[in-house]
ZATI-926591 format. One record per residue (C-alpha): residue in three letters; y, x negated, z negated. Coordinates in steps of 0.02 Angstrom, whole numbers, padded with zeros to 5 digits, always signed. Each point is the difference from the previous one (the first is absolute). Example, Ala and Ser with C-alpha at 12.3 -4.5 7.8 and 13.67 -1.06 7.14 Angstrom:
BEGIN
Ala-00225-00615-00390/Ser+00172-00069+00033/
! end
This chain:
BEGIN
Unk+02607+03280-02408/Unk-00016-00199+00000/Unk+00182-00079+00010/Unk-00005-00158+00097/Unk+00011-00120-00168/Unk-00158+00088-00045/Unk-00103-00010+00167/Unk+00085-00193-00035/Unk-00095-00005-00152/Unk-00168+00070+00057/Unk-00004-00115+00174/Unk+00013-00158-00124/Unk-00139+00047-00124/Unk-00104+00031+00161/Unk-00009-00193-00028/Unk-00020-00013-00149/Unk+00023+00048-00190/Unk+00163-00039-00056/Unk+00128+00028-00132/Unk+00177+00081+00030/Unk+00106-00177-00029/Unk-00123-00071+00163/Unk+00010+00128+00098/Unk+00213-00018-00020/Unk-00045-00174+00041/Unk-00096+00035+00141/Unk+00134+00127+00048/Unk+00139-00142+00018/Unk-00112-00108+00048/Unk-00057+00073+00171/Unk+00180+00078+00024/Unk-00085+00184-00018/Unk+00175+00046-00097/Unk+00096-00013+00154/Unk-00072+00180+00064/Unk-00033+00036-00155/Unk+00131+00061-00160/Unk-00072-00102-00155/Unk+00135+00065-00151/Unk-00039-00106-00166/Unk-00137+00100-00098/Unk-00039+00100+00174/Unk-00189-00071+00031/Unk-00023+00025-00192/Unk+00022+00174-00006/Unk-00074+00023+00178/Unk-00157-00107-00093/Unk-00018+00118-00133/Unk+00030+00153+00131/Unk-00153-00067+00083/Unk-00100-00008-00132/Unk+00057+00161-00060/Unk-00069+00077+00162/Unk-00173-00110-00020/Unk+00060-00090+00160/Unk-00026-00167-00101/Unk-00086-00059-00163/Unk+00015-00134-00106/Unk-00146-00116-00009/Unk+00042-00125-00127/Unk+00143-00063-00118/Unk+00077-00177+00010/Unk+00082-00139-00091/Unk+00078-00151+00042/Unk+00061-00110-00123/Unk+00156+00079-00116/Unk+00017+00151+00162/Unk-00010+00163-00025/Unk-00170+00097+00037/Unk-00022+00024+00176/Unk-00086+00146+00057/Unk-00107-00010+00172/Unk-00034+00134+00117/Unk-00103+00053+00134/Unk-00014+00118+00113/Unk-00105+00148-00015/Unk-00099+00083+00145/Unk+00126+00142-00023/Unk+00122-00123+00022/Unk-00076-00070+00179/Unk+00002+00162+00056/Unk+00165+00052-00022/Unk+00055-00155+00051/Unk-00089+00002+00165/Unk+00057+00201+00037/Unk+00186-00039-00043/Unk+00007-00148+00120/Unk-00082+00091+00120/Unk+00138+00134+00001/Unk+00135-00117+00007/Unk-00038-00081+00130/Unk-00057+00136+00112/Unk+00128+00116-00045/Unk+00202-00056-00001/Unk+00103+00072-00155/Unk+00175+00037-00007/Unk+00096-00135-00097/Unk+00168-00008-00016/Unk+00073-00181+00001/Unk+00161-00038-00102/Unk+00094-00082+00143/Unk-00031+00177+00105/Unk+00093+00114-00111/Unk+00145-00128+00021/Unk-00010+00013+00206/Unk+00024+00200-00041/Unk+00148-00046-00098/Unk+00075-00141+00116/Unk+00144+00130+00085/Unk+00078+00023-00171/Unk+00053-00208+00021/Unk+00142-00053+00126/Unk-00099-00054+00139/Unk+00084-00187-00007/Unk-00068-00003-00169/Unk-00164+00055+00044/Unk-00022-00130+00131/Unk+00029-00120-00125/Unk-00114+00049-00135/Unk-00134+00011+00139/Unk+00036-00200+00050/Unk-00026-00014-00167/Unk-00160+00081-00003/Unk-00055-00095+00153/Unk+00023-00163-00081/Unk-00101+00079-00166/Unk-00145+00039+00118/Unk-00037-00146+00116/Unk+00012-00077-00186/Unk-00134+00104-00042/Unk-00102-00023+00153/Unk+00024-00220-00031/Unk-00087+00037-00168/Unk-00154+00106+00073/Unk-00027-00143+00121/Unk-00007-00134-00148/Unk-00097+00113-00106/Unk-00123+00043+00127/Unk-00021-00197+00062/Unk-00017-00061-00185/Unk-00121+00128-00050/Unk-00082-00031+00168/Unk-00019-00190-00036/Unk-00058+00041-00179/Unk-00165+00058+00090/Unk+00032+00215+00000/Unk-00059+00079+00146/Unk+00100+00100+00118/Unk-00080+00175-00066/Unk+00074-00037-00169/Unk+00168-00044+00064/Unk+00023+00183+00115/Unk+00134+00083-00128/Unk+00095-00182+00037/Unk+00004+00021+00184/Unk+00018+00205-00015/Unk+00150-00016-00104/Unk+00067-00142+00104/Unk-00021+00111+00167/Unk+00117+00143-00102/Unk+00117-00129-00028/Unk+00006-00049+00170/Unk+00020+00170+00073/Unk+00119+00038-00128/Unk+00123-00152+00055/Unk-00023+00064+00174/Unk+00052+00162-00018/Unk+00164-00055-00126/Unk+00042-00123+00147/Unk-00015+00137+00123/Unk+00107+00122-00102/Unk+00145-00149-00007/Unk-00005-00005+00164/Unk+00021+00184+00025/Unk+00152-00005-00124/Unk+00086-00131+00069/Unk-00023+00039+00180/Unk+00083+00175-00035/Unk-00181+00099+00026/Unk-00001+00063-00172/Unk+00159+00034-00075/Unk+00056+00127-00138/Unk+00136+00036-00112/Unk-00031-00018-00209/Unk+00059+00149-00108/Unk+00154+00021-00018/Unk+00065-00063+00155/Unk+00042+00097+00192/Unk-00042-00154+00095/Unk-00112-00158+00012/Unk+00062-00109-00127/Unk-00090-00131+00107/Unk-00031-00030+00183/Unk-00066-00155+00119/Unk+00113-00159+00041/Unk+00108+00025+00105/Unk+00101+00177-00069/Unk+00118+00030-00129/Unk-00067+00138-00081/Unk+00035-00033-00209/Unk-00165-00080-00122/Unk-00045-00018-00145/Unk+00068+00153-00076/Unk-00105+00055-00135/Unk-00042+00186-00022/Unk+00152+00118-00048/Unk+00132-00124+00018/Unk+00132-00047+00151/Unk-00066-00131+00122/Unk+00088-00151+00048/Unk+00002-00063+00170/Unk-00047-00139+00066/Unk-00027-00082+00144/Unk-00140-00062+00046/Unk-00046-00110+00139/Unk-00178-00057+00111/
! end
């Protein structure tokens, strides 16, 4: 099955015949490794994966200067076809993926809920952060002359950042308004409630909370 670095890898030489070190430029470049996990030596070895599975070829052998030799590929028929029946799945079909930040939401009750409101405030700020920078990159690659279609995983991941801060200022809301309340291990009661109550916070897990007052 094509991981996403290598369908990355396959749309580019659709272009044109490259070598790995421009398609990493071209990676940065048009932002494509912000949906995209590029490790150091990643698109090498996905490079030589491809051509191991006569997805690619090389077509010629470069120098410039005192550089090392470059090699340049390009994409076989194979390759087109893959490329094309992958995509094709993807988008049609939706796969399960399982995002960092929602094995944390499963995990949020074992924080004292005063705590947890916090940390998501925190996260709030993080995100419309986030969503500032997709605006600049989308305007500046915009005024650079890229069309729209080439900017989509931009405006998709953008949108998921959007919904995201939604939801994490909804579930504040629902925290501090007393709708969703719970009590961490180790602890009988809320260690937090709304303004407004007395009930103790900030206790953390297993130990004695202290109260305090808290007002509106």
């Amino acid at each position: 099955m094509l991981t996403p670095l290598a369908l990355a890898v396959l749309e580019l030489l659709l272009e044109r015949d490259m070598h790995p070190y421009e398609l990493h430029q071209l990676i940065r470049d048009r932002h494509i490794d912000h949906v995209i996990k590029v490790r150091a030596g990643s698109l090498y070895h996905t490079v030589e994966r491809l051509h191991r599975q006569q997805l690619i070829e090389p077509v010629e052998t470069a120098r410039a200067g005192r550089r090392p030799e470059r090699t340049v590929y390009a994409i076989t028929e194979l390759g087109r076809d893959e490329f094309a029946a992958r995509l094709r799945d993807l988008i049609q079909r939706p796969e399960p993926e399982y995002p960092v930040f929602g094995a944390a939401a499963e995990m949020l009750h074992t924080l004292d809920p005063g705590q947890a409101v916090e940390l998501l405030e925190r996260r709030t700020v993080a995100l419309e952060g986030m969503i500032a920078a997709y605006d600049q990159v989308r305007a500046t690659l915009g005024k650079n002359g890229l069309e729209r279609v080439l900017l989509l995983e931009i405006e998709y991941a953008r949108a998921m950042r959007r919904a995201e801060l939604a939801w994490v200022r909804e579930l504040i809301d629902d925290i501090r308004g007393g709708a969703l309340t719970w009590s961490a291990p180790g602890t009988t009661t809320p260690t937090w409630s709304p303004p407004g109550t007395t009930t103790p916070t900030w206790s953390a897990p297993g130990t004695t909370a202290l109260a305090k007052e808290t007002t509106a």
